[in-house]
Backbone bond lengths (Angstrom), bond angles and torsions (degrees), N, CA, C in turn:
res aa  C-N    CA-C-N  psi(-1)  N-CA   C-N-CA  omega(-1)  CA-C   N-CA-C  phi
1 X - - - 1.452 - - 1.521 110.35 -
2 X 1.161 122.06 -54.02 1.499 121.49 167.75 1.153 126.71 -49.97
3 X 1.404 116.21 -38.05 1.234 139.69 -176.25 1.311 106.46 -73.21
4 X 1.341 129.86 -22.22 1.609 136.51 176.49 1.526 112.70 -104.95
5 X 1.645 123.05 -13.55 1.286 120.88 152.44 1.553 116.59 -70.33
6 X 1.653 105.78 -48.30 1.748 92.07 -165.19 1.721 95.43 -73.37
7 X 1.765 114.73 -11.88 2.043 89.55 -179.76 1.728 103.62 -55.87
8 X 1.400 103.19 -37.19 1.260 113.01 -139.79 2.054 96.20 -76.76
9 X 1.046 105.36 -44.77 1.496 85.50 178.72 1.357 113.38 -86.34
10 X 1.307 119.15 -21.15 1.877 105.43 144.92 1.161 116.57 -10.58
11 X 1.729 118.55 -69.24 1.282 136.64 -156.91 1.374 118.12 -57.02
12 X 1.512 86.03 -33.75 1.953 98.30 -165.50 1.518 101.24 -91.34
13 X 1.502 127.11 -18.05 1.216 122.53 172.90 1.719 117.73 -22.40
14 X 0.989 125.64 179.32 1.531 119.20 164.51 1.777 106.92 -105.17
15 X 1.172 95.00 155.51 2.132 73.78 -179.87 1.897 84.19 -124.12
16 X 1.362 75.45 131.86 1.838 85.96 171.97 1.729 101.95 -62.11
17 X 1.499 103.01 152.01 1.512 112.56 -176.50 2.478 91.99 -94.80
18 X 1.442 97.90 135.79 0.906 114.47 -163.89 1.993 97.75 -86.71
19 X 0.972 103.23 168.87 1.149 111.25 179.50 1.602 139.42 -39.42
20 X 1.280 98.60 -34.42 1.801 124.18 -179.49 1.579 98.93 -103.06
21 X 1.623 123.38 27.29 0.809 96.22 155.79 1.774 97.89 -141.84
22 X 1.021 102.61 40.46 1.681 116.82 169.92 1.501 92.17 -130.73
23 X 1.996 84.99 -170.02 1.820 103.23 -175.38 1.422 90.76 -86.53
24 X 1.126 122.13 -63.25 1.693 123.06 176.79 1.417 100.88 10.75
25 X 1.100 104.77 125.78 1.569 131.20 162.07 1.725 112.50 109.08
26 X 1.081 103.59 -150.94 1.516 101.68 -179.39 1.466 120.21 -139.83
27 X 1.672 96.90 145.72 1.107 106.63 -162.94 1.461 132.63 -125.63
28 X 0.885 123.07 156.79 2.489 110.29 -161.60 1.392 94.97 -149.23
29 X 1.949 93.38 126.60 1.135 99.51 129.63 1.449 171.54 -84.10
30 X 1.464 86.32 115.22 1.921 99.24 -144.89 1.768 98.91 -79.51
31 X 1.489 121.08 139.92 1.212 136.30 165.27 1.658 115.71 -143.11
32 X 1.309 72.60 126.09 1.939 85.85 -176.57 1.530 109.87 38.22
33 X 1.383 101.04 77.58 1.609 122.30 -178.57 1.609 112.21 28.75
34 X 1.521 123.80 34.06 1.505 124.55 137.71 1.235 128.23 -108.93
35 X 1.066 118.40 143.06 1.756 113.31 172.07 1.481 106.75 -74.57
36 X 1.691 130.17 110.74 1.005 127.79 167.08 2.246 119.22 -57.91
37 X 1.263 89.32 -64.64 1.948 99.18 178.37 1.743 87.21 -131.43
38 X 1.955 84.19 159.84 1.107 92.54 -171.92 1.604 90.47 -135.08
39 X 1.631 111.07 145.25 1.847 118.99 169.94 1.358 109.84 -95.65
40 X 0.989 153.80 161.14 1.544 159.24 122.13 1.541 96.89 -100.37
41 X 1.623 102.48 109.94 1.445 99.47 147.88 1.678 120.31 -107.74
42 X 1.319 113.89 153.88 1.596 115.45 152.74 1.639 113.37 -124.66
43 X 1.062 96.13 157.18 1.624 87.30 -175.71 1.618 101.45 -124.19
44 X 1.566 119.34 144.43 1.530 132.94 -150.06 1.696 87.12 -129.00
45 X 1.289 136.45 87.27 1.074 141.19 164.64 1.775 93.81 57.71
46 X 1.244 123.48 -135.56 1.346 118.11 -146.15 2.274 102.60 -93.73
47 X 1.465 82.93 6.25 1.433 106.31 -172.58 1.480 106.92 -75.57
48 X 1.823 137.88 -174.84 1.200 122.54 117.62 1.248 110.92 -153.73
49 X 1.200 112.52 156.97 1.803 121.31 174.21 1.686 100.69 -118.96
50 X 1.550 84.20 161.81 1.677 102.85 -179.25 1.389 106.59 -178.38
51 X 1.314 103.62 174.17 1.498 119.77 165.49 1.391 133.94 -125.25
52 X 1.131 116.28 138.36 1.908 94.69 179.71 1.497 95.55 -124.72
53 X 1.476 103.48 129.95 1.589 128.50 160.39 1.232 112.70 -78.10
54 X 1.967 127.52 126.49 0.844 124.80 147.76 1.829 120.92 -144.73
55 X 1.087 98.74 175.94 1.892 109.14 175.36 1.793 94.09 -26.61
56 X 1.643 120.30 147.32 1.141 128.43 163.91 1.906 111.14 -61.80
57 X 1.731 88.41 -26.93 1.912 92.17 -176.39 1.645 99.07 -146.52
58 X 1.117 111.59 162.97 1.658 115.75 155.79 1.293 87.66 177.73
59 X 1.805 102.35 -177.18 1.301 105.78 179.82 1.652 89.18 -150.92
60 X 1.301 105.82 161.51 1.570 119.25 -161.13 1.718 110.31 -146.23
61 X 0.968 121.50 164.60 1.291 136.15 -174.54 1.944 86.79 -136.00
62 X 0.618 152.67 15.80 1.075 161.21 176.99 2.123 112.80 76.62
63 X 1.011 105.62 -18.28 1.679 116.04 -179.08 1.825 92.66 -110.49
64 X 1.033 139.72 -35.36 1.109 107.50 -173.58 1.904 107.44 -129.48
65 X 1.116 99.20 167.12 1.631 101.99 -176.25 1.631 118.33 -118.07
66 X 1.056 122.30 132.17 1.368 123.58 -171.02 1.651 121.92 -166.96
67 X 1.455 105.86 156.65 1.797 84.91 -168.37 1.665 118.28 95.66
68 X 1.901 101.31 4.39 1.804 81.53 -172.90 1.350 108.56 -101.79
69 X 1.393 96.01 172.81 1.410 127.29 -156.48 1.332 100.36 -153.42
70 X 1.720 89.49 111.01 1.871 111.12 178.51 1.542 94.29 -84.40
71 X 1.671 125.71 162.92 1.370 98.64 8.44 1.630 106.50 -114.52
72 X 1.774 86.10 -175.19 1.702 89.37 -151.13 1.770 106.35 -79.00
73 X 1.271 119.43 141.03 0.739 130.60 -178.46 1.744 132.47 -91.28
74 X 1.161 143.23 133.32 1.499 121.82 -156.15 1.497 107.35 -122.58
75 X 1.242 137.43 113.75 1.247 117.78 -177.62 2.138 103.55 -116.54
76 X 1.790 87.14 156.37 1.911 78.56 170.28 0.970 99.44 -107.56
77 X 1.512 115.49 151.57 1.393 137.51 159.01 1.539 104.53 -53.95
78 X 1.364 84.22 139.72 1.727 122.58 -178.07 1.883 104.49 -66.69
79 X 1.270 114.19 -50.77 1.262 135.80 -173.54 1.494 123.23 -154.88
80 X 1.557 112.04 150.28 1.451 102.26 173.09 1.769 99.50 -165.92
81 X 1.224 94.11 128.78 1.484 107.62 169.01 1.631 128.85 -117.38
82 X 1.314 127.08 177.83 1.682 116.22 166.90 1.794 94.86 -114.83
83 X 1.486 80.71 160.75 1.385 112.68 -166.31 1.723 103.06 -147.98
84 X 1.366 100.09 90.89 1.379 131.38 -176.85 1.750 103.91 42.63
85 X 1.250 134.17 -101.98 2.044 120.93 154.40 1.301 119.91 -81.17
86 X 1.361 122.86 9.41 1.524 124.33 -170.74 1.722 91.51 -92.26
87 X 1.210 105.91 147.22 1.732 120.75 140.35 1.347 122.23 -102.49
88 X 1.001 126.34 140.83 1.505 144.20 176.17 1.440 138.29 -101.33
89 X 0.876 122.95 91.53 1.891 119.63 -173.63 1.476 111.96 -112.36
90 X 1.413 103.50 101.35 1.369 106.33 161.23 1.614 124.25 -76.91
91 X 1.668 111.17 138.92 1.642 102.57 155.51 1.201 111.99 -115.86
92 X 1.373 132.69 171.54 1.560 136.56 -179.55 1.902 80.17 -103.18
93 X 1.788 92.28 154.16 1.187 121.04 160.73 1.765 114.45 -41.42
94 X 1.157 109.74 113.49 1.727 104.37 167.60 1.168 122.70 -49.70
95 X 1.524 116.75 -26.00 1.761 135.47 177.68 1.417 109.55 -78.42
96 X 1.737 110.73 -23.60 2.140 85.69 -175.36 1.628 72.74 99.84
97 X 1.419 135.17 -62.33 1.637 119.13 -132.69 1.956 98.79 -102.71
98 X 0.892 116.24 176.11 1.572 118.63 150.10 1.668 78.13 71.04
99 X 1.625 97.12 164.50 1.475 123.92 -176.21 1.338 120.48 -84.07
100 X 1.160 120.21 10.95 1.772 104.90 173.01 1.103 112.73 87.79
101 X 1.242 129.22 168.30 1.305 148.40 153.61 1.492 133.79 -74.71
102 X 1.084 142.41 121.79 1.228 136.62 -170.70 1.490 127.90 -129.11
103 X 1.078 129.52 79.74 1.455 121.95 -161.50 1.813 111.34 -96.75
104 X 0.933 112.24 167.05 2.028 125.10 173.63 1.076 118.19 -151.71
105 X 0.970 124.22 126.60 1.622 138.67 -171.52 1.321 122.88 -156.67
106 X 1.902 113.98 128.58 0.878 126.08 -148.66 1.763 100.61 -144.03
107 X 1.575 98.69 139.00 1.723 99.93 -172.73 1.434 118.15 -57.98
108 X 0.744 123.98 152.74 1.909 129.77 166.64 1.346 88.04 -137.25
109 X 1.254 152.92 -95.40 1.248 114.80 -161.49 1.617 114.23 -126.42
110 X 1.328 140.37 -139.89 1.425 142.31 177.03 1.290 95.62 -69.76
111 X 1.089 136.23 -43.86 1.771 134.53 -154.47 1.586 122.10 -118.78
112 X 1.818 100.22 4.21 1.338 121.10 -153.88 1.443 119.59 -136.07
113 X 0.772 110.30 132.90 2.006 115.32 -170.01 1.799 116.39 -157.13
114 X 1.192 82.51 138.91 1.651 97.18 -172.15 1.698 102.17 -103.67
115 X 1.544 107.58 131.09 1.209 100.55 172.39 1.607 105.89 -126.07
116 X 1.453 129.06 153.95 0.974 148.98 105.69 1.249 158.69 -30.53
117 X 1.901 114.73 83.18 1.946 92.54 -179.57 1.067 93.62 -97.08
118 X 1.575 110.40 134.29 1.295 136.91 170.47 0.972 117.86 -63.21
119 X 1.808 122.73 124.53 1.267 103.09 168.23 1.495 113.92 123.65
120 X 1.425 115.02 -40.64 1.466 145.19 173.83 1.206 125.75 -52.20
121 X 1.450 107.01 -66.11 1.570 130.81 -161.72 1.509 126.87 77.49
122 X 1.913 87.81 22.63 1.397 87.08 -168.28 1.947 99.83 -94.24
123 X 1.333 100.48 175.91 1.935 95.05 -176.63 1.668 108.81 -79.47
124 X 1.347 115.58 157.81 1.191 118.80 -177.15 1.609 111.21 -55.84
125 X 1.227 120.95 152.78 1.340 121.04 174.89 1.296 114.18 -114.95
126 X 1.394 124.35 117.43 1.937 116.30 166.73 1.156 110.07 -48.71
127 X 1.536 109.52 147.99 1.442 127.06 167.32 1.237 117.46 -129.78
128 X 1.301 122.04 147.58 1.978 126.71 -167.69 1.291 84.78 -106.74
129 X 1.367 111.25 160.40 1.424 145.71 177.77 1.551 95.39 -98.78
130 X 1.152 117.62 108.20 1.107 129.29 173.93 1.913 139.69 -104.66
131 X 0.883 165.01 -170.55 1.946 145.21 162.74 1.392 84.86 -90.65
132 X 1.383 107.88 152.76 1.346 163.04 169.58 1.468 94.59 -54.04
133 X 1.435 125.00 111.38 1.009 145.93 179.22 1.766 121.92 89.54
134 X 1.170 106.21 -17.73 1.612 122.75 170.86 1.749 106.51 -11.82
135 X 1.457 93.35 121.41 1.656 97.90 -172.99 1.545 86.61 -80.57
136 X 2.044 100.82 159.97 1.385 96.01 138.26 1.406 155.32 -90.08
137 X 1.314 132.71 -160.54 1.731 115.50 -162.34 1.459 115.37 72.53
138 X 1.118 115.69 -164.49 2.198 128.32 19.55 1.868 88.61 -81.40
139 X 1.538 110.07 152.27 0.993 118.65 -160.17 1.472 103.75 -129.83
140 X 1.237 144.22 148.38 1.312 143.97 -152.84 1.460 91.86 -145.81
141 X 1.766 107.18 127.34 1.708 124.43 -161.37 2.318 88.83 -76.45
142 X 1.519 93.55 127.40 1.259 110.88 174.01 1.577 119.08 73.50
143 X 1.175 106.91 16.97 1.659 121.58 -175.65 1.907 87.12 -81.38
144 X 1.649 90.81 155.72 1.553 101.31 158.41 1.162 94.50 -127.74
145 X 1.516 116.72 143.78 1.643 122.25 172.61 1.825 109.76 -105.11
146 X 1.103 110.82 150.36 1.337 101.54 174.61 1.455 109.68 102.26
147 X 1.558 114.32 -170.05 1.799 114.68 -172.83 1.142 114.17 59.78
148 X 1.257 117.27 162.20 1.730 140.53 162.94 1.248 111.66 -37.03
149 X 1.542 128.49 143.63 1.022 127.65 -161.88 1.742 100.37 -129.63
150 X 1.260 128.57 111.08 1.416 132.33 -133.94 2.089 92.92 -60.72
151 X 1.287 119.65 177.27 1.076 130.05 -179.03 1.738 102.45 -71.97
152 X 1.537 95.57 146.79 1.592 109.33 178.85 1.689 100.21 -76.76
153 X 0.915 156.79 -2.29 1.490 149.26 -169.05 1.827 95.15 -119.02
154 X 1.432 130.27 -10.36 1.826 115.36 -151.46 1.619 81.37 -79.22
155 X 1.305 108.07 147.63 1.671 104.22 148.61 1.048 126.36 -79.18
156 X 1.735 126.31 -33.13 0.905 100.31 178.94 1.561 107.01 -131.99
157 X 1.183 117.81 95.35 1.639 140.16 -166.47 1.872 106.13 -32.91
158 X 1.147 136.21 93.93 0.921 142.13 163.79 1.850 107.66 -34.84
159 X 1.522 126.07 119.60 1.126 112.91 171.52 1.144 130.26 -101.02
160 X 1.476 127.77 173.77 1.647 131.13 -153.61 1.562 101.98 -79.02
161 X 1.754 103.75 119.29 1.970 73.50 178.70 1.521 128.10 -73.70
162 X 1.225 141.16 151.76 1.293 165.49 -139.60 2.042 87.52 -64.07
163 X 1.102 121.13 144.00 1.336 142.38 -170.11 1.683 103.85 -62.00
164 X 1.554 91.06 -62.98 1.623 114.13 177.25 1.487 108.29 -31.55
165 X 1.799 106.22 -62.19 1.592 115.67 -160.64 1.570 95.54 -99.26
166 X 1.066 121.84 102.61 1.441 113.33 176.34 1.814 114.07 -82.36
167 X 1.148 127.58 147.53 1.355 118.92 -169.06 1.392 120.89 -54.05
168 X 0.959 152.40 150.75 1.445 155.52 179.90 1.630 121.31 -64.41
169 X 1.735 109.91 106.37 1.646 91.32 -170.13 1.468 112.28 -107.94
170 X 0.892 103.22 -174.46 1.618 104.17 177.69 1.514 114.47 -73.60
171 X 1.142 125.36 -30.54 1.503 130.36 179.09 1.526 101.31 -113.68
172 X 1.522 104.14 142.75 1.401 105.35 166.97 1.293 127.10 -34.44
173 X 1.434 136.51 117.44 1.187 135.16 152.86 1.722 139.68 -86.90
174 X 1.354 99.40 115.55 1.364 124.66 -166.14 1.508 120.08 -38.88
175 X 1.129 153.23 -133.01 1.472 150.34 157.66 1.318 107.90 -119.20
176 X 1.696 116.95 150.57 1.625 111.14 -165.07 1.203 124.03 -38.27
177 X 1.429 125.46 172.65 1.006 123.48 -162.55 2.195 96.33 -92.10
178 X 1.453 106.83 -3.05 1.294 99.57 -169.88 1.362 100.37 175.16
179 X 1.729 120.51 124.44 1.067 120.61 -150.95 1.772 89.22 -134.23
180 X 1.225 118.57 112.20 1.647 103.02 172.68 1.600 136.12 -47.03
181 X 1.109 115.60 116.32 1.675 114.98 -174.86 1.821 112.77 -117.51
């Protein structure tokens, strides 16, 4: 009989949620088996801090990455709060000028996270749950990572044009959508 009370409020205990099933820890965006940037979050009661590691340079269209230049660089967030399941990490401008960085990210599953740069308009990007300290790369000189990956039947795979020269549009086109700083 005792022995079936203490199972029983055992049971009802609360069980803390373990690590893989928060944002806690860190996270990369992985393309074609490299980690492009990487987040570390921790979260400080309803607060959070972190850091995100990335390339010293690259350049992006926002879907693909190209242009980098190790080595990787690590900065901490300025600030970070929650926002109902989102986490938030702000950075200030490295220049003093321009608005900072702003990212949000929110679980989808144990191994899986959606982030947000704020601010952009660019689409959310998945993120892997990755170990604690996870370099970035390995990175291959003049590779672009990321984008459409031509059809399995083309013979002869039309390739991505070059980051630098973006294709020619009918309306002026503005400056990338995101330039590493």
């Amino acid at each position: 009989m005792l022995r079936g009370l203490v199972l029983a409020i055992f049971l009802l205990l609360p069980v803390s949620a373990s690590a893989e099933d928060s944002l806690e820890g860190s996270w990369a965006l992985r393309l074609e088996g490299a980690n492009i940037m990487r987040w570390d979050l921790d979260r400080q009661g309803d607060a959070w801090e972190g850091a995100w590691v990335k390339p010293d340079s690259f350049a992006s269209d926002g879907k693909r990455f190209g242009s980098i230049e190790m080595p990787a660089v690590e900065r901490e967030a300025d600030s970070g709060r929650s926002i109902g399941d989102w986490a938030e990490l702000a950075f200030k401008s490295e220049d003093g000028e321009g608005e900072g960085d702003v990212f949000r990210f929110r679980l989808l599953s144990a191994n899986r996270a959606e982030m947000i740069y704020a601010g952009t308009g660019l689409p959310p990007f998945t993120l892997q749950r990755v170990a604690e300290g996870a370099l970035l790369g390995p990175f291959e000189k003049g590779r672009v990572y990321g984008g459409e990956e031509p059809p399995a039947r083309a013979a002869s795979p039309k390739p991505l044009p070059p980051l630098e020269k973006p294709a020619p549009a009918r309306e002026p086109q503005g400056p990338p959508a995101m330039i590493g700083r």
